[in-house]
N, C-alpha and C positions, 0 to 999 in steps of 0.2 A: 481315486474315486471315493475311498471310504472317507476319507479324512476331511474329505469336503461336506458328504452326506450328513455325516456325523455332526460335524461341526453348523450344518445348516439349523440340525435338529435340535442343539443346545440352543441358539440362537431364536428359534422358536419359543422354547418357554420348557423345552422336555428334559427330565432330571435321568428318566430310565430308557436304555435302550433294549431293546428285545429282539432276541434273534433263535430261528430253529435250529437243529444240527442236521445235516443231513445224511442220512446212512450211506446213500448208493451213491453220493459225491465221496465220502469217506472211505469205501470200503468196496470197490466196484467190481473186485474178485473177493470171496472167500480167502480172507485172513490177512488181505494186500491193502494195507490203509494208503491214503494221499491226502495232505494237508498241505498242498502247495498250495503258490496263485490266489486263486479265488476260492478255494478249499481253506485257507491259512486261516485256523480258528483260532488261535492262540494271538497271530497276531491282529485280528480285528477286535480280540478281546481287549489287548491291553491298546488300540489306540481307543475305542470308548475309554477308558482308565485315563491316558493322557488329556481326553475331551473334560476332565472332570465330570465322568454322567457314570450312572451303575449300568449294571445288566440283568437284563432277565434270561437265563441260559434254557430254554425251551427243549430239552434233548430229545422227549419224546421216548422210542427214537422212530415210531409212526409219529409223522405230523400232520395229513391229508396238504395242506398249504396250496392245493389248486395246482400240488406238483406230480410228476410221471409217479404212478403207483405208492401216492402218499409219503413218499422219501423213502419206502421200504426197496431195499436192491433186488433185483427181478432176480438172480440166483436163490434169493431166499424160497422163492415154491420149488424149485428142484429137491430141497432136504427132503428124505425120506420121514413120511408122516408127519408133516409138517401141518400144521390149521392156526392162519395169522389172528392174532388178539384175539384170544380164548383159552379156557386151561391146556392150554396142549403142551406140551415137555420139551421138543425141539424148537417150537417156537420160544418160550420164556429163557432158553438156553442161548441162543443165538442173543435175544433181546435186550438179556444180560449182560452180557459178553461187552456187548458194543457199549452200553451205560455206562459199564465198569472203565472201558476204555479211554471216554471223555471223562466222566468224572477225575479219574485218576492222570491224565494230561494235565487239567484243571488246577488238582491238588499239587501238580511240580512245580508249575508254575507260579503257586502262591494266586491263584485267578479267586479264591473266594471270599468273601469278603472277612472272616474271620483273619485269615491270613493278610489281607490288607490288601484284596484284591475289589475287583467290581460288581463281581458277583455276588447280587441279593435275593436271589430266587431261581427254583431253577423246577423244571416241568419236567414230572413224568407223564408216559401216553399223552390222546390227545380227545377229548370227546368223544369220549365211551358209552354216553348217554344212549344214542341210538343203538350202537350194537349191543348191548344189555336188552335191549327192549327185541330186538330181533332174536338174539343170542339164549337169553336167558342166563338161567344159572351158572353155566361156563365161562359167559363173559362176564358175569359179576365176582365170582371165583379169579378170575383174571385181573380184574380190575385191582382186587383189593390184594392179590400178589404182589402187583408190581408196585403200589402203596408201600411194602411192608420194604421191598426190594431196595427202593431210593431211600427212604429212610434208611436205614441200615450203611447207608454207603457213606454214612456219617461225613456230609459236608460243611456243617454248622451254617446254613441257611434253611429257609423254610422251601420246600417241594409245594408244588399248586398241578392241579388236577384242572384240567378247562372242561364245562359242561361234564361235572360228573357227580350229579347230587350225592350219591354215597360214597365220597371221599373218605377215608378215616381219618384219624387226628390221628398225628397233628396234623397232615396234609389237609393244604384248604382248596374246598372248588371254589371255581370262577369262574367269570360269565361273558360267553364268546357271543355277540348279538349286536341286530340293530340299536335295538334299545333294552339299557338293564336297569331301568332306574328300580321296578318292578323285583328285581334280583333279590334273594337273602342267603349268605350262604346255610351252611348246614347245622354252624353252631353259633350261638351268642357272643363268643368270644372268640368268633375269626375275622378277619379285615375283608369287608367286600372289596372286591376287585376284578375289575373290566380289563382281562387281557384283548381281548379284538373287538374295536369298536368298526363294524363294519363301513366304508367309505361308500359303496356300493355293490356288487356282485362281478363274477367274475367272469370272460367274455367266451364264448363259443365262436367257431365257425360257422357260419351264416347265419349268427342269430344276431339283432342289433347290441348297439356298446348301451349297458347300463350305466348311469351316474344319478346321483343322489346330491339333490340340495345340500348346499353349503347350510344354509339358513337351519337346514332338516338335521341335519351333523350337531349341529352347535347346540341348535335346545335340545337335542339330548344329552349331550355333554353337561350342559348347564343344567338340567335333572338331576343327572347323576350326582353331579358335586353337590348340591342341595341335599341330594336324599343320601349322599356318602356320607354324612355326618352322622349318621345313626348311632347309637349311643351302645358301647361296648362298652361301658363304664358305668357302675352300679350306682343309682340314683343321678348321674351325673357330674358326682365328683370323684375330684384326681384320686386316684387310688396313690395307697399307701406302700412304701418301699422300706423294708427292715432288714437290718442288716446287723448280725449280731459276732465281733470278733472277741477274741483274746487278749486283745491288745495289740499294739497300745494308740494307733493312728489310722484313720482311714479316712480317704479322700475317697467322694463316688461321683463320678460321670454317669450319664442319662446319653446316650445319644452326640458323646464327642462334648459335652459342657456338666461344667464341675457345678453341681448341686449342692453341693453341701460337705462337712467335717464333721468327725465324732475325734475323742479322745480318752484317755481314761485316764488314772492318777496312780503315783506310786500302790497306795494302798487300795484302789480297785485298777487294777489294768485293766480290768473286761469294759466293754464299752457295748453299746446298740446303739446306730442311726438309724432314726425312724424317722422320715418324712416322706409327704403327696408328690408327686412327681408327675409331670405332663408327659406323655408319651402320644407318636405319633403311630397312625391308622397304620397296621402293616406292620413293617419291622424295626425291631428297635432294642439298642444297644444297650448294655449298661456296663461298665468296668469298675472294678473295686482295685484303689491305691492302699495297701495295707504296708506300714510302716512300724518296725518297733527301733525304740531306743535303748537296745540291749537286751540279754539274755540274764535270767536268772543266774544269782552266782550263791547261792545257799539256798535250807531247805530239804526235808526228806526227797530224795531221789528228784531232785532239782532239773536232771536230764533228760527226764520226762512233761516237764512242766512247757507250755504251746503260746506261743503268740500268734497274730494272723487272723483274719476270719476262717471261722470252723464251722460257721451258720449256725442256725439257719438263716436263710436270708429269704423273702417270702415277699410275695405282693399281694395286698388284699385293697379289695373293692371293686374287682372285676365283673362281671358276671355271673364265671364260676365262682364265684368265693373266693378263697385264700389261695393264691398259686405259692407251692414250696420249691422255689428255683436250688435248692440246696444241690439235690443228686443230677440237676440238670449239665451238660457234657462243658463247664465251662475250658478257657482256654487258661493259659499259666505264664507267668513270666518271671524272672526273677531276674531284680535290679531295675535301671532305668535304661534307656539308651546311651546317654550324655556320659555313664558311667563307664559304659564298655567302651565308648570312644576315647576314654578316659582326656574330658576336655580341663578336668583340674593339673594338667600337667603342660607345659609349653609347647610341645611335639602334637600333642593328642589335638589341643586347645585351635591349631593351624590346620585342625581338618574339614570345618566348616566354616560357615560363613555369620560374619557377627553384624546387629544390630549397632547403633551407633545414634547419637541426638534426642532431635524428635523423636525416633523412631526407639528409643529403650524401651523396654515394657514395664507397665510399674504394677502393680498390685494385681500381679498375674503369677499361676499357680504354676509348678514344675516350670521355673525357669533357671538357665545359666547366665549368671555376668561375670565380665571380667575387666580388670583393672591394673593401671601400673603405678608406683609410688615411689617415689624413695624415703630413705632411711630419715626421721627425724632426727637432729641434729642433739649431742648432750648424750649421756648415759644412764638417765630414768630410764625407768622399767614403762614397758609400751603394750599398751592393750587394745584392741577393736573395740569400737563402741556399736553395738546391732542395735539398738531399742529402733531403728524404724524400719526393722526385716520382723519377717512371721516366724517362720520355725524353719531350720535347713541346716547346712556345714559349708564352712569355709576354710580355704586353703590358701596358702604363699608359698612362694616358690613351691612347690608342690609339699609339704607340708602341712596335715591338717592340725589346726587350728582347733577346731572341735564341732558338736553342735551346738547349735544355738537356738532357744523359742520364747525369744522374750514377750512370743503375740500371748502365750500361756499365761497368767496373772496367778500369781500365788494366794492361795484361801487360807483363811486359819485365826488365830485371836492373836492379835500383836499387842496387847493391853501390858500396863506395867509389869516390867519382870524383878519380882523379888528371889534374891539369892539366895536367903534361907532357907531349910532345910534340903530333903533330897531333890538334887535334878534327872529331870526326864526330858525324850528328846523334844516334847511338846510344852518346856513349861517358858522357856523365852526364843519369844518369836521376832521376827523384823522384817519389811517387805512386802506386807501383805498388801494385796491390791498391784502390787508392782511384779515386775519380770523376777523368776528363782536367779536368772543370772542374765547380766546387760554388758560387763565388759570380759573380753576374753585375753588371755594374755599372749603375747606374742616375743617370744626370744629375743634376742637384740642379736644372737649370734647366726640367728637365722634367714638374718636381712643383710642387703649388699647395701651401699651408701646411696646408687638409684637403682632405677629399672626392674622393682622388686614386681612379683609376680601372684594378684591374688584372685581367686578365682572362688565364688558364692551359687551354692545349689538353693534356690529356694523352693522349697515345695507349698508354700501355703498362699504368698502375695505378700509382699514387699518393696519397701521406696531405697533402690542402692544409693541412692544421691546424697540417703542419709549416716551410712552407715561415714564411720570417722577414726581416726589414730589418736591414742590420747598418752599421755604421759605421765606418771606422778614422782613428784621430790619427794624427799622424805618429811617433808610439813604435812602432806596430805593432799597438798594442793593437786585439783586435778589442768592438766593443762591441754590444751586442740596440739593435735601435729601437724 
């Protein structure tokens, strides 16, 4: 059944699925979970995941959802001094408990989206609005606990509060109703958002079946999106993304798409990208590829000295002003993938699956190619030609080759060089405007006569088609292999 629902709802036009948890399906004794069957939360998680679509994890883990006793397990009034959603001690303890539970299912499974799961959002409580206004100070006191509660369970997605105007940040409230077009949330700088767009009400015994115009549904919808456009963006343009490293490389992703490069130079390795960046309403990604080309090898206490972004890395022209994403909980990685599968080696290189023709990818960022050659023929010295790759490393038979970044063009004064007097390393130059280095050398003893073995990272975008084997006699002459 899921896998059909599911699959109906992409087909539809829907990117997010959104599902409650349910306690007393979950936990129907004191301390006795069940996630079988139709309880199987983990696995309706990852078939949305298979559907291509996120999720919204609703924990709650009150939902009211028009279910027996709001999803709360009838065992829970039996605890001793028990009083539901309010500052009470046994109840937050219990409520806890169970949060902690899924949450951390969740994080095994790799369910959230930091991990590279589906998960973009995830709800604590449920529309507290009213019992605040019945409750008072207990249930506000409550309210803003269990705010502090999911935050802290460090999911690395944003928590949303439904109908609960004083959500705290970051938690953002959102808007359970017939119509929100009317809605703001709490701060300038949160994404409105319509978790239940009511279809109509829900039905009683012996009272008639309510249902609500299609017609009535849709112009609110079509409000919404109108007035969802509302401007979280200071004066209305793209705010500014700065990113400030050590060196010596940094590629930055927005949202899964590479925006842009910085670099630095021998004599400044520090570098800053600074540019406007489109970001969407809601959540939204950003990854820093930080690359150096060595480590310091001299220099007072050399083994101190940092490449990498160290930040700050900041976004300004929001609302609030300048956001400092510097101390924010980023995630870490070290190396690439392609690396650990180590696909520059023959054994490794046979563990996925390769592009081929039409299908190469040409001036596209963080790719793997590879190729088979053989030996040119004669005893000239043999070197790659890259001038039509960007920046990366190449390898034969597994053998590196070196790097390569002939996209980098050399600066500097290449004007006549007189010999006279003293030289320094700046007084005769050559190259400038062109690549610091265009052919690489390659051993002759390192090649078999065919079926050699080469294998190309490129990190920047690159045409492999052009790379080439060249050879030189000792006239100078350069020749194609």
């Amino acid at each position: 059944m899921w896998p059909d629902l599911i699959q109906k709802a992409k087909d539809g036009g829907l990117d997010v699925i959104q599902t409650y948890v349910f306690w007393n399906g979950h936990e129907p004794t004191p301390g006795n979970y069940y996630f079988n069957d139709r309880y199987d939360l983990v696995k309706f998680v990852k078939l949305v995941q298979q559907a291509g679509l996120y999720l919204n994890l609703r924990i709650g883990p009150y939902v009211c959802a028009e279910w027996n006793f709001g999803g709360l397990p009838v065992w829970l009034k039996d605890v001793p001094g028990i009083s539901f959603r309010t500052d009470n001690e046994p109840f937050k303890a219990a409520m806890q408990k169970f949060t902690e539970k899924i949450v951390n299912m969740m994080k095994q499974e790799q369910l959230f989206e930091p991990q590279g799961g589906p998960i973009i959002l995830s709800q604590i409580e449920n529309e507290m609005d009213p019992v605040e206004y019945e409750i008072g100070a207990p249930a506000k006191a409550y309210a803003q606990w269990a705010a502090k509660m999911a935050v802290g369970l460090d999911t690395g997605v944003p928590w949303i509060m439904c109908k609960q105007e004083d959500a705290p940040d970051p938690v953002i409230n959102t808007c359970n109703a017939f119509y929100c077009e009317n809605f703001k949330p709490n701060a300038p700088y949160k994404p409105k958002m319509w978790t239940e767009a009511w279809t109509a009400w829900f039905s009683a015994w012996g009272n008639p079946v309510a249902y609500r115009p299609a017609e009535d549904l849709a112009f609110s919808i079509v409000n919404i999106k109108i007035e969802g456009n509302e401007a979280f963006l200071k004066n209305g343009d793209d705010p500014v993304l700065t990113v400030q490293s050590a060196g010596h490389f940094v590629n930055v992703f927005v949202n899964g798409k590479l925006i842009g490069s910085a670099y630095g130079s021998k004599d400044n390795p520090k570098l800053t990208f600074s540019q406007g960046v489109k970001l969407n309403v809601g959540v939204n990604k950003i990854a820093l590829l930080s690359a150096s080309v060595g480590l310091a090898n001299v220099g007072p206490h050399f083994e101190n000295y940092n490449v990498g972004v160290l930040g700050p890395v900041t976004l300004k022209g929001l609302n609030q002003g300048t956001v400092d994403m510097t101390k924010w909980k980023w995630s870490y990685k070290v190396g690439v993938q392609g690396e650990k599968l180590q696909l520059n080696t023959i054994t490794g290189s046979s563990s996925v699956d390769w592009s081929d023709g039409t299908l190469l990818a040409e001036k596209q960022p963080l790719s793997w190619y590879k190729t088979t050659f053989d030996a040119p023929e004669g005893n000239e010295p043999l070197a790659l030609d890259m001038i039509s790759m960007g920046k990366g490393q190449v390898w034969i038979n597994g053998q590196s080759i070196g790097r390569y970044w002939p996209a980098y063009k050399a600066e500097g004064n290449c004007g006549t060089c007189y010999y006279g007097g003293y030289y320094a390393e700046k007084k005769c130059l050559i190259n400038c405007g062109q690549p610091t280095q265009r052919w690489y050398h390659v051993p002759r003893s390192w090649l078999k006569p065919s079926g050699n073995f080469m294998v190309v990272f490129e990190e920047w975008g690159g045409d492999p088609t052009g790379i080439s084997m060249v050879k030189r006699g000792l006239t100078g002459k350069k020749y194609d292999a």
